[in-house]
N, C-alpha and C positions, 0 to 999 in steps of 0.2 A: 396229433402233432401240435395241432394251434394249443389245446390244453396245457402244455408242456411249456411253448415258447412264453405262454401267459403267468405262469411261475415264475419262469426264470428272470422275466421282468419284473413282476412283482418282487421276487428279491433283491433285484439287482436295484431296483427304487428303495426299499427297504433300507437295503444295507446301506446305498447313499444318505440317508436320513440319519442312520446312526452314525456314521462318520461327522457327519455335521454337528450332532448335537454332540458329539465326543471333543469337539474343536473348542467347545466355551472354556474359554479361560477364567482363572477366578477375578483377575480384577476387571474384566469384563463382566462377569456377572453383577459384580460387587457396585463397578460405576452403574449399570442399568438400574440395579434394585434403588441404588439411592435416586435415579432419575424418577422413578416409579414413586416413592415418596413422596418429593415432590412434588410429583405431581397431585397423586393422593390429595395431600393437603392444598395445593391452590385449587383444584376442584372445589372442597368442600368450603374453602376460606375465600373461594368468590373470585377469584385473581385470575380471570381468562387468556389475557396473555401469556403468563408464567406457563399453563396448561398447555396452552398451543406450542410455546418453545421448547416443553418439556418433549411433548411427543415428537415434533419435529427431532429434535437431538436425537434422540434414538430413532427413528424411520432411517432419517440420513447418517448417522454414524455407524449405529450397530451392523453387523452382519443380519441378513434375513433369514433369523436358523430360529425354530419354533421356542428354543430352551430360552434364547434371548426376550422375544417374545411374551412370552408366559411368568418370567421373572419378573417383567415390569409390570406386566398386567398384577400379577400378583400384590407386589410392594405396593402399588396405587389403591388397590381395594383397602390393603391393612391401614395405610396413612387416611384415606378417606373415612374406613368406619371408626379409625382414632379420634380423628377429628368429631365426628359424630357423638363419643361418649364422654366428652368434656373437653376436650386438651382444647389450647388456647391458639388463636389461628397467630401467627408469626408476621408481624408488618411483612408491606413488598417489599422492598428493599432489601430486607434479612433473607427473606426466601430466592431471589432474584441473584444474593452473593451466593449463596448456597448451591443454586445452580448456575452457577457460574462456573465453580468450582467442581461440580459435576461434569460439567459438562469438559472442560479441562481434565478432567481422569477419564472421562470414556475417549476422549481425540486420543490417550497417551496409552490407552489399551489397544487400540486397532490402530495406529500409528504405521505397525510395521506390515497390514493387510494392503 
């Protein structure tokens, strides 16, 4: 019997996990990946504040659903090893409008959460 109950929770967790990540919206993803960008490049371009308000934005705006999560994580590695193979790092100021403006599309995606 405990065998039994132990499935049915495991699915019953399961299935809540895919509902969740069924829930990402695209311009939700869409504003993360550019937050993830972002960040990406003030990593590699040295700009530790830009980095910490990047991550901040997404901890505090985003939902805590894994797809979200992983999105950014992702977009930060590709801006980081862009950075890495030549591209040129973008004053602060330019990056700081940039997310700015990021950060203004991910508030206007979970707006209505």
């Amino acid at each position: 019997m405990k065998g039994i109950a132990a499935v049915v929770l495991a699915f019953s967790l399961s299935h809540a996990c895919l509902a969740a990540d069924a829930d990402a919206s695209p311009e939700g993803i869409a504003a993360v990946e550019e937050l993830g960008r972002i960040n990406g490049t003030a990593l590699a371009c040295a700009q530790p504040a830009l980095v910490s308000r990047s991550r901040n934005t997404v901890t505090t705006g985003a939902p805590k659903v894994r797809h979200y999560g992983e999105a950014f994580e992702a977009a930060t590695n590709a801006a980081f090893l862009a950075q890495g193979q030549g591209a040129e790092c973008p004053d602060g100021a330019a990056l700081s409008r940039r997310l700015e403006a990021a950060e203004q599309r991910l508030q206007a995606a979970f707006a209505a959460r």
